[in-house]
Backbone as JSON, one array per atom type, in Angstrom:
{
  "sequence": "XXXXXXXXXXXXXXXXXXXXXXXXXXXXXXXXXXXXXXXXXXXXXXXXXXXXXXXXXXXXXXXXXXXXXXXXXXXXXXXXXXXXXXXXXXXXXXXXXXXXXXXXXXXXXXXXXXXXXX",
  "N": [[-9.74, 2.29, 15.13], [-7.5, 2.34, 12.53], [-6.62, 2.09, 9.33], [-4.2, 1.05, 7.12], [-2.86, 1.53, 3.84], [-0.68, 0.42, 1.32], [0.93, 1.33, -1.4], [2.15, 0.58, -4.8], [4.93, -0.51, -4.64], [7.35, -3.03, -6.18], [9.55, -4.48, -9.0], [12.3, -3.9, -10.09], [15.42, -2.55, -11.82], [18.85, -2.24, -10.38], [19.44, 1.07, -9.58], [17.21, 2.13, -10.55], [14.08, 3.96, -9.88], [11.54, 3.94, -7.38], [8.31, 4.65, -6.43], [6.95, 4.57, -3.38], [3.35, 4.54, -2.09], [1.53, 5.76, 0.65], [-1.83, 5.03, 2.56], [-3.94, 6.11, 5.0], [-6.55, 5.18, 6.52], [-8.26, 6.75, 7.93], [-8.4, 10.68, 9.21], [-6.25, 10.69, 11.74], [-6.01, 12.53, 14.57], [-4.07, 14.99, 16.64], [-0.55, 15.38, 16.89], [1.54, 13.38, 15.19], [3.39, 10.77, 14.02], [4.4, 9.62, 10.73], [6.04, 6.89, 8.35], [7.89, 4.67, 6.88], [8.86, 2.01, 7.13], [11.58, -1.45, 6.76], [11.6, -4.61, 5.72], [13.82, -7.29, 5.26], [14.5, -10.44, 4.32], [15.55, -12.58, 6.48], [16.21, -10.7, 8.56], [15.97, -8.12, 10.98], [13.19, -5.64, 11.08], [13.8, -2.66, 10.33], [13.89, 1.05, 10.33], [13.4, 3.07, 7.85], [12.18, 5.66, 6.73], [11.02, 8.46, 8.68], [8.56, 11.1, 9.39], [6.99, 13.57, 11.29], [4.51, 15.24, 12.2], [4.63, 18.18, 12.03], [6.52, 18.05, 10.3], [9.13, 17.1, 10.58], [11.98, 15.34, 9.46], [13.4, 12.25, 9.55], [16.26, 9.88, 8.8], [17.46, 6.66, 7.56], [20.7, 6.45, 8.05], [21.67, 4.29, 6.09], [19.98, 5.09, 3.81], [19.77, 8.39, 3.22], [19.64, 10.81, 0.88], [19.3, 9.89, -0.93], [16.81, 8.34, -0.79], [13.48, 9.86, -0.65], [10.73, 11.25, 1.75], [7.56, 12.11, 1.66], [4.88, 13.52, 3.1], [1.0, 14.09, 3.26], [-1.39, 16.12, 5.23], [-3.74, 16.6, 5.22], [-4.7, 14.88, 3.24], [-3.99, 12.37, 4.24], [-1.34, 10.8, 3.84], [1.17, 9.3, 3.18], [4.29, 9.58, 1.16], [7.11, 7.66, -0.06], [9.75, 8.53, -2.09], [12.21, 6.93, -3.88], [14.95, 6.78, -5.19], [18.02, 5.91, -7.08], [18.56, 3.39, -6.45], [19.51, 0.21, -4.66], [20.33, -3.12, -4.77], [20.11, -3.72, -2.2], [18.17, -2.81, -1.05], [16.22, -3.98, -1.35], [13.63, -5.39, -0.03], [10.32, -6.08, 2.4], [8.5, -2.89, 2.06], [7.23, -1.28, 4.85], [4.18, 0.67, 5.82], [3.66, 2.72, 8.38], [2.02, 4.5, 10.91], [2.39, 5.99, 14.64], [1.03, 7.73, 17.54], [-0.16, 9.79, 19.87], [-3.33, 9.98, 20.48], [-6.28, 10.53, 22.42], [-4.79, 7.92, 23.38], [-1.95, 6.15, 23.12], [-0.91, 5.15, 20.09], [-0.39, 2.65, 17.38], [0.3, 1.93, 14.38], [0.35, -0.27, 11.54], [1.32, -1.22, 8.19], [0.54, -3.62, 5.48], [2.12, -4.3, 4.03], [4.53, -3.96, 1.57], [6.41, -5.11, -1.45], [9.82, -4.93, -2.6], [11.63, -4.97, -5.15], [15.44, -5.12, -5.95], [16.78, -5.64, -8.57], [19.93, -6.14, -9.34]],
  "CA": [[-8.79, 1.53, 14.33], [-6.89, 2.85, 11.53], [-5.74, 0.58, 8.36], [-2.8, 1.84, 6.4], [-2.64, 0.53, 2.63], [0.46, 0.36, 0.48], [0.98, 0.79, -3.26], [3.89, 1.42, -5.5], [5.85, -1.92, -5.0], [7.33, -3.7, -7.63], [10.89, -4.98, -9.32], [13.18, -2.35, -10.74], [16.72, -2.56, -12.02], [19.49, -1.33, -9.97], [19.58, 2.54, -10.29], [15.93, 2.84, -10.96], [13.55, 4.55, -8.68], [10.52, 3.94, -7.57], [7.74, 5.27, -5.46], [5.49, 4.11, -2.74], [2.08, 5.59, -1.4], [0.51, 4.84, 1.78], [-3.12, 6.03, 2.58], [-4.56, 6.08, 5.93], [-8.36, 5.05, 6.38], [-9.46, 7.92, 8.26], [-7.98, 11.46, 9.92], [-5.81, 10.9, 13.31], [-6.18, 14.13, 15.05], [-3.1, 15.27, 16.9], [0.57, 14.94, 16.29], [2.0, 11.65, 14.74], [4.9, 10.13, 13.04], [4.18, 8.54, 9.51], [6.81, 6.67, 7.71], [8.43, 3.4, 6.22], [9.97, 0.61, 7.96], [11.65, -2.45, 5.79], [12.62, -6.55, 6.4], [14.47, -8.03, 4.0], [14.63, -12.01, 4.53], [16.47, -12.92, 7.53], [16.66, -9.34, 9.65], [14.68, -7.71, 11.97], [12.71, -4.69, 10.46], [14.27, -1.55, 10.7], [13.66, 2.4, 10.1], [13.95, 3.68, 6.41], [12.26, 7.13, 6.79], [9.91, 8.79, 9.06], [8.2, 12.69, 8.97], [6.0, 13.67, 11.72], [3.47, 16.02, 11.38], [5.04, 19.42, 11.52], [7.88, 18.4, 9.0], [10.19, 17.01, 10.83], [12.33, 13.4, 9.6], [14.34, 11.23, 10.21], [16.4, 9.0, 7.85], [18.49, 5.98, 7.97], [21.58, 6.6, 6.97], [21.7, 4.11, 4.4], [19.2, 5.84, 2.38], [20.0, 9.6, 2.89], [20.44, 11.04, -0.45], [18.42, 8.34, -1.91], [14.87, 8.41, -0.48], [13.11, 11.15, 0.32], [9.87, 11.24, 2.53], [6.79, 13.31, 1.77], [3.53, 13.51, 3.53], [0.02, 15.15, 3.01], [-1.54, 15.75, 6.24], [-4.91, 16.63, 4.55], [-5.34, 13.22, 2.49], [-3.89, 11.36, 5.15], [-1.07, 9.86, 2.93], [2.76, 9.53, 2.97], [5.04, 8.71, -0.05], [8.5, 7.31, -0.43], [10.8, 8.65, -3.39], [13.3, 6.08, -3.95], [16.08, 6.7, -6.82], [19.67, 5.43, -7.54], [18.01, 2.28, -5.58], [20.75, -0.27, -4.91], [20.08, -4.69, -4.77], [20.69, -4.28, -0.91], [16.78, -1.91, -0.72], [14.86, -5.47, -1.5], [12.23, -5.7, 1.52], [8.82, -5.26, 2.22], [8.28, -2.31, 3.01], [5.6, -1.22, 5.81], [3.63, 1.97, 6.15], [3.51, 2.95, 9.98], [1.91, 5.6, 12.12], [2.07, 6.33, 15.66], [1.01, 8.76, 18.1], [-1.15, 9.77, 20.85], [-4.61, 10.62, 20.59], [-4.8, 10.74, 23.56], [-3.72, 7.18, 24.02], [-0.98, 5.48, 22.55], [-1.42, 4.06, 18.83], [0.69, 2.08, 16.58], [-0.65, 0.5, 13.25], [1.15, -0.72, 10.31], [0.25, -1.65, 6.95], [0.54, -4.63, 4.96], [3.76, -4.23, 3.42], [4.72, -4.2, -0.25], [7.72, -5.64, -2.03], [10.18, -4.1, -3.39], [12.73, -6.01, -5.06], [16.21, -4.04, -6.9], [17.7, -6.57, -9.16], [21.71, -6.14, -9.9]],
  "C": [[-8.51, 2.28, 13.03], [-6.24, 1.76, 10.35], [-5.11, 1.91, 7.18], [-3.01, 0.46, 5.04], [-2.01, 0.84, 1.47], [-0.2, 0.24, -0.88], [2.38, 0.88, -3.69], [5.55, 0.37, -5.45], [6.53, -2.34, -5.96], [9.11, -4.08, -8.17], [11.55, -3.98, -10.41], [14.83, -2.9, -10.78], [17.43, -2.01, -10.45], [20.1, 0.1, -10.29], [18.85, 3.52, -10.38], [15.33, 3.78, -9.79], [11.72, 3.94, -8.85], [9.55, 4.3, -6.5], [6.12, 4.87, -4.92], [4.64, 5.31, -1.96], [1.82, 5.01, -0.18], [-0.84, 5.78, 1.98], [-3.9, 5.53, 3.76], [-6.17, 5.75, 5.69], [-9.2, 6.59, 6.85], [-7.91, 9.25, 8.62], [-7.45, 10.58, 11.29], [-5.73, 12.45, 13.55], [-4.76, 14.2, 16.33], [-1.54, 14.57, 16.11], [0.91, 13.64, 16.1], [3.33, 11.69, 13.88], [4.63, 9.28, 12.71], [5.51, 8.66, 9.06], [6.86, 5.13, 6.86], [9.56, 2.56, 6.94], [10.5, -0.83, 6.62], [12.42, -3.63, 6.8], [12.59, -6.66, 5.64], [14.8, -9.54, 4.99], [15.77, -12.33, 5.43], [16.91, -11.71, 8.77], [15.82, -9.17, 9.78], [14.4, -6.2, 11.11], [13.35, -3.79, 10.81], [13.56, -0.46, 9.67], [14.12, 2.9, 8.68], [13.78, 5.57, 6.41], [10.69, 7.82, 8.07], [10.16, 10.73, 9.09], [7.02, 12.37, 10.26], [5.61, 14.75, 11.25], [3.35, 17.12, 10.92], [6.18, 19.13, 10.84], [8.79, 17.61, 9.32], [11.08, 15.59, 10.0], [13.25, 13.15, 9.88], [14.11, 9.95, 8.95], [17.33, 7.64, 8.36], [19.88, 6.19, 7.31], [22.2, 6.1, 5.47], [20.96, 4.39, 3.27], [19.29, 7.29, 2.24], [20.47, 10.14, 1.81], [19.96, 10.68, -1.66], [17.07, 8.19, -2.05], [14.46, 9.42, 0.28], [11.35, 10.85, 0.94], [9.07, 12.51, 1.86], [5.4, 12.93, 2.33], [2.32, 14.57, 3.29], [-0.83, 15.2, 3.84], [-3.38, 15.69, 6.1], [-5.76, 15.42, 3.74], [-4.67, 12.19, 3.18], [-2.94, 10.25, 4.88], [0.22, 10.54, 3.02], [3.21, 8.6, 1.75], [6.4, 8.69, 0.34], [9.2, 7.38, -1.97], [11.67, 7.85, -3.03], [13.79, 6.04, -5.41], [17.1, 6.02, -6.08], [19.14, 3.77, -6.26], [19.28, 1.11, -6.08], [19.89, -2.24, -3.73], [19.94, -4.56, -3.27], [19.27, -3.41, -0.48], [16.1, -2.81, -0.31], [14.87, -5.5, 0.15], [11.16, -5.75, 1.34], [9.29, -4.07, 3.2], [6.75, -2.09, 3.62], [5.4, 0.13, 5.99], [3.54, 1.55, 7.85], [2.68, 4.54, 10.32], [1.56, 5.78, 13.25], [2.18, 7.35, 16.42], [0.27, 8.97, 19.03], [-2.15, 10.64, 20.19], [-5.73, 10.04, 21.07], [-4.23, 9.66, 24.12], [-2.75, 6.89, 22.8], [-0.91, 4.7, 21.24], [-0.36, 4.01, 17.87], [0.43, 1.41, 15.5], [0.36, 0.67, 11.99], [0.61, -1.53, 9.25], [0.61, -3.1, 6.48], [2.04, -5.32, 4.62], [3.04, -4.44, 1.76], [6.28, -4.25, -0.51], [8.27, -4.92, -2.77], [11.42, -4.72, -3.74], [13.56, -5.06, -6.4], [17.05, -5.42, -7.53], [19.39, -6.02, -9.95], [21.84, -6.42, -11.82]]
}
């Protein structure tokens, strides 16, 4: 079992930026894909940014430009840069990573709030 645990939450103007951590409990050993998923009140969660392990990501388009993805594969820990952040961001977001080793694993964190006031 793996537990994923958010920081970096919190209420910010529109414009501001702000930046979450996530921090794995232990090493996963082979390839994976860490990122950030968000629900905002009334929708189904969707994809903000993910990076697997050699580099690669994947954005949503409504944040390209906006949030950038970085991971450290050594401390076991992905961040989310989020500038020019716009009222329509507010979610929780959720740390994620899944991958095989060698079965199938999927764990997600707590979430943390992130609310852009207008």
């Amino acid at each position: 079992q793996v537990q994923l645990v958010e920081s970096g939450g919190g209420l910010v103007q529109a414009g501001g930026s702000l930046r979450l951590s996530c921090v794995a409990s232990r090493r996963i050993f082979g390839s994976n894909a860490m990122g950030w998923y968000r629900q905002a009140p009334g929708k189904q969660r969707e994809l903000v940014a993910t990076m697997t392990t050699g580099g690669t990501t994947n954005y949503a388009d409504s944040v390209k430009g906006r949030l950038t993805i970085s991971r450290d594969n050594a401390k076991n820990t992905v961040h989310l840069q989020m500038n020019s952040l716009k009222p329509e961001d507010t979610a929780v977001y959720y740390c994620n990573t899944k991958g095989w080793a060698p079965n199938y694993y999927d764990y997600w964190g707590q979430g943390t709030q992130v609310t852009v006031s207008s």
